[in-house]
VMD Tcl script that draws the C-alpha trace (Angstrom):
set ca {
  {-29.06 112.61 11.51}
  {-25.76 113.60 10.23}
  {-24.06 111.24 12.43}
  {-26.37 107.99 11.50}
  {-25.54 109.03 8.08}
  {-21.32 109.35 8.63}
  {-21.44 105.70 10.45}
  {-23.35 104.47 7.68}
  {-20.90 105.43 5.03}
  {-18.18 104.81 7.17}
  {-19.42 101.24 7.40}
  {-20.08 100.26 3.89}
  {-16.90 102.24 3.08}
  {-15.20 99.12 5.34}
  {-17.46 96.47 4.15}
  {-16.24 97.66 0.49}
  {-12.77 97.72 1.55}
  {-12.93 93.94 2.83}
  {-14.46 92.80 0.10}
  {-11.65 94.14 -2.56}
  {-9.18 92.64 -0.37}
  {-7.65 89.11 -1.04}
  {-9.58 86.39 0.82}
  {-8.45 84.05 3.92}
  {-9.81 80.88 5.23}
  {-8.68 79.81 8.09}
  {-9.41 75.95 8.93}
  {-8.92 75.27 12.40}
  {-8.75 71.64 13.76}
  {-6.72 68.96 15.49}
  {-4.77 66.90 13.02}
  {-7.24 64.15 11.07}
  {-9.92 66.51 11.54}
  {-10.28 67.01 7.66}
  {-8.70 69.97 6.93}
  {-6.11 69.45 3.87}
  {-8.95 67.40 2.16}
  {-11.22 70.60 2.63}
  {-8.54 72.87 1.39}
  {-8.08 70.93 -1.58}
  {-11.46 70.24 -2.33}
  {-11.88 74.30 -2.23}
  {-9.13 74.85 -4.18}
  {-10.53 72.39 -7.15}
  {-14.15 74.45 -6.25}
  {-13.38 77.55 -6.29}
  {-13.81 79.91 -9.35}
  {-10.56 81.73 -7.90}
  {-6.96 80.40 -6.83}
  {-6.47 79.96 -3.38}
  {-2.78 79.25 -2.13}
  {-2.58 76.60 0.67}
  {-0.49 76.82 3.53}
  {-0.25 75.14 6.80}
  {1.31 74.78 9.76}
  {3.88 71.77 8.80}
  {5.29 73.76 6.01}
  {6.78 76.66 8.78}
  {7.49 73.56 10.97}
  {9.88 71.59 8.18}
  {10.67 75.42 6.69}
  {12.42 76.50 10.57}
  {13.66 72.98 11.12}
  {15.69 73.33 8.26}
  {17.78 76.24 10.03}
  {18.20 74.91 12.92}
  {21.40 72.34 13.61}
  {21.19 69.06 14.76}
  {21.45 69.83 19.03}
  {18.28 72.47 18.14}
  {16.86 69.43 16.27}
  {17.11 67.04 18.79}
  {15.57 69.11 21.47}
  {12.52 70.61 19.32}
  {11.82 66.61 18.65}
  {11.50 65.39 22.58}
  {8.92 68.10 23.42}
  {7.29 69.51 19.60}
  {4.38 70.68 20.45}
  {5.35 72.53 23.38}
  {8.80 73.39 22.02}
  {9.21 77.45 21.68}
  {9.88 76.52 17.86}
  {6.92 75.53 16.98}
  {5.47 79.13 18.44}
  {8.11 80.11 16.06}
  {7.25 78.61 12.97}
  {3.33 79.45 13.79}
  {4.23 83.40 14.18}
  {6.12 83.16 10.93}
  {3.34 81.69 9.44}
  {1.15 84.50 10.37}
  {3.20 86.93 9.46}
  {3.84 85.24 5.73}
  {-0.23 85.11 5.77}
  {-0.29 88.75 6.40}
  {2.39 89.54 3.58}
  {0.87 86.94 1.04}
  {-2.72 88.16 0.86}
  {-1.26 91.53 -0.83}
  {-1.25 88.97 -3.95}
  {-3.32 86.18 -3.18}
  {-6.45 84.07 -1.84}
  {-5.19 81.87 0.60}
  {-5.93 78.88 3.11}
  {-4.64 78.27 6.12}
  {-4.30 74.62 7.52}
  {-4.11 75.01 11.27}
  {-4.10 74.42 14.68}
  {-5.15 77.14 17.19}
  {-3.65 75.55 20.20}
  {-1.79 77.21 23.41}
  {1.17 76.59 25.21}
  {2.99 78.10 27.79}
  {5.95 78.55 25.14}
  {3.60 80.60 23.15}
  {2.77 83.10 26.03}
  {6.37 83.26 27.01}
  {7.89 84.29 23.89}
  {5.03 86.46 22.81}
  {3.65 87.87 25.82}
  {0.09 86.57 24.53}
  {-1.71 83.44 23.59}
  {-1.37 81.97 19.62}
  {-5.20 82.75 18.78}
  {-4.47 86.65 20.28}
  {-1.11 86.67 18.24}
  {-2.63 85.53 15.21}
  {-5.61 88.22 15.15}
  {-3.24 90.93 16.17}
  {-1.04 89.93 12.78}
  {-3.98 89.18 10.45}
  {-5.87 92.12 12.07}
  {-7.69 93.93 9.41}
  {-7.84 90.53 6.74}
  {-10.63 89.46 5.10}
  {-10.61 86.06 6.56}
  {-13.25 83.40 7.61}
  {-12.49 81.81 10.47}
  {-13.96 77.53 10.31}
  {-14.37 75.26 12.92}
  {-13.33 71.78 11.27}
  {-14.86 69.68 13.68}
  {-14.56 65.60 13.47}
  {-15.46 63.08 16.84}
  {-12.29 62.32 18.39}
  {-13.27 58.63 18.15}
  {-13.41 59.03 14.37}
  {-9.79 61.50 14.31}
  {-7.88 58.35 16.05}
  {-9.82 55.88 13.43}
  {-8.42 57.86 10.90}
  {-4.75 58.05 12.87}
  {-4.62 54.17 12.74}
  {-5.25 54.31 9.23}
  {-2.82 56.76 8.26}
  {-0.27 55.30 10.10}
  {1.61 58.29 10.46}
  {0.18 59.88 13.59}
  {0.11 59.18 17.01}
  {-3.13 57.12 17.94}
  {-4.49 59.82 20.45}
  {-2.43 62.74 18.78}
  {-5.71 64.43 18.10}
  {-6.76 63.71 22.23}
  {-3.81 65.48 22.93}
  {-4.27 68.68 20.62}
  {-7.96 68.51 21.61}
  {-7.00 69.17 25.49}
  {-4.89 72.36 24.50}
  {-6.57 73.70 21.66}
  {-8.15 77.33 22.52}
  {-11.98 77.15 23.09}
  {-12.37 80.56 22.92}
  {-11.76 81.03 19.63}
  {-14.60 83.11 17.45}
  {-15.22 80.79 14.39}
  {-17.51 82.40 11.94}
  {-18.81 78.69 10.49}
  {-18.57 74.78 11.89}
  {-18.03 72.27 9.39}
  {-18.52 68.34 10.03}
  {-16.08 65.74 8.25}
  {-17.93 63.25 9.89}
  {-21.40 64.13 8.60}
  {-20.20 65.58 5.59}
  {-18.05 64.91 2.69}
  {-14.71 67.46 1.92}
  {-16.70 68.46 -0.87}
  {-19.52 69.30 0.84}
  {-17.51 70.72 3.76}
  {-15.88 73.07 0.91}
  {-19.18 73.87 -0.72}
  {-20.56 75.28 2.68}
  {-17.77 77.47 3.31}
  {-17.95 78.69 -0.42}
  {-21.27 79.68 -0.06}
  {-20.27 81.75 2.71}
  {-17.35 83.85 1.50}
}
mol new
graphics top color blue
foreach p $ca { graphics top sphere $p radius 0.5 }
foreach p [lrange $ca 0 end-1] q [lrange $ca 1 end] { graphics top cylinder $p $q radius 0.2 }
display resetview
């Protein structure tokens, strides 16, 4: 009985810890999925300030260091380039130090590459719980038809036309997502409202 009663306590004592702790969504899905509209639409939503980041903002932050050679090189092969495993692990860790202060949401991409598991001896969904081990984060499937991503490629005219094919084939199926949202049945709004209602 004593036992029952010490996992108990030790249970809600975690459950009580989580919930005093700065919140994390993290959206995961392949570019024109829906994501930035979500994370705005939750930051207008929500009754508390959420700070958006994503995985562009490390990209154009780490590109910024680099010189022109570096540049060039990064540019032929991006996605499989060991500086964009870079600029994801220094997102993580940023994640980890910024949710001392704040509620944030992450816009990304849990994809793997052979750069990843090179220069981190593990996969980017295994680096990224190992770093945000601990969090209070939900993790969201932001699921859209691939037919309807490369609609919306076309129209935004500043993506590949089968650039979400391409992150579809190497993004990690594994990963444990706690909720599924659909931009294609759904509105952002409505996308934002579910996860709200959640956490």
């Amino acid at each position: 009985m004593f036992l029952i009663s010490m996992s108990i306590s030790i249970s809600m004592i975690e459950r009580v810890e989580l919930m005093e702790k700065y919140k994390i969504i993290f959206l995961n899905g392949v570019t024109s999925s829906g994501k930035t509209s979500i994370a705005k639409a939750i930051q207008e939503m929500s009754d508390t300030n959420f700070y958006h980041v994503s995985n562009d903002h490390f990209h154009s932050l780490l590109w910024d260091f680099l010189d022109k050679p570096a540049q060039d090189v990064w540019k032929e092969n991006f996605i499989h380039s060991v500086h964009t495993a870079e600029s994801i692990a220094l997102m993580y860790h940023s994640i980890n130090f910024l949710s001392e202060s704040t509620n944030i949401i992450v816009d990304g991409m849990l994809f793997e590459t052979e750069a990843f598991t090179s220069k981190y001896g593990k996969t980017n969904y295994d680096c990224m719980r190992e770093i945000l081990h601990g969090q209070n984060m939900l993790v969201v499937e932001v699921y859209c038809p691939l037919d309807e991503c490369r609609r919306r490629n076309i129209a935004r005219g500043n993506r590949g036309e089968n650039q979400s094919h391409e992150q579809d084939a190497i993004m990690n199926k594994a990963v444990r997502h706690d909720i599924k949202v659909d931009t294609s049945v759904f509105s952002a709004e409505k996308c934002a409202r579910q996860i709200l209602d959640v956490f």
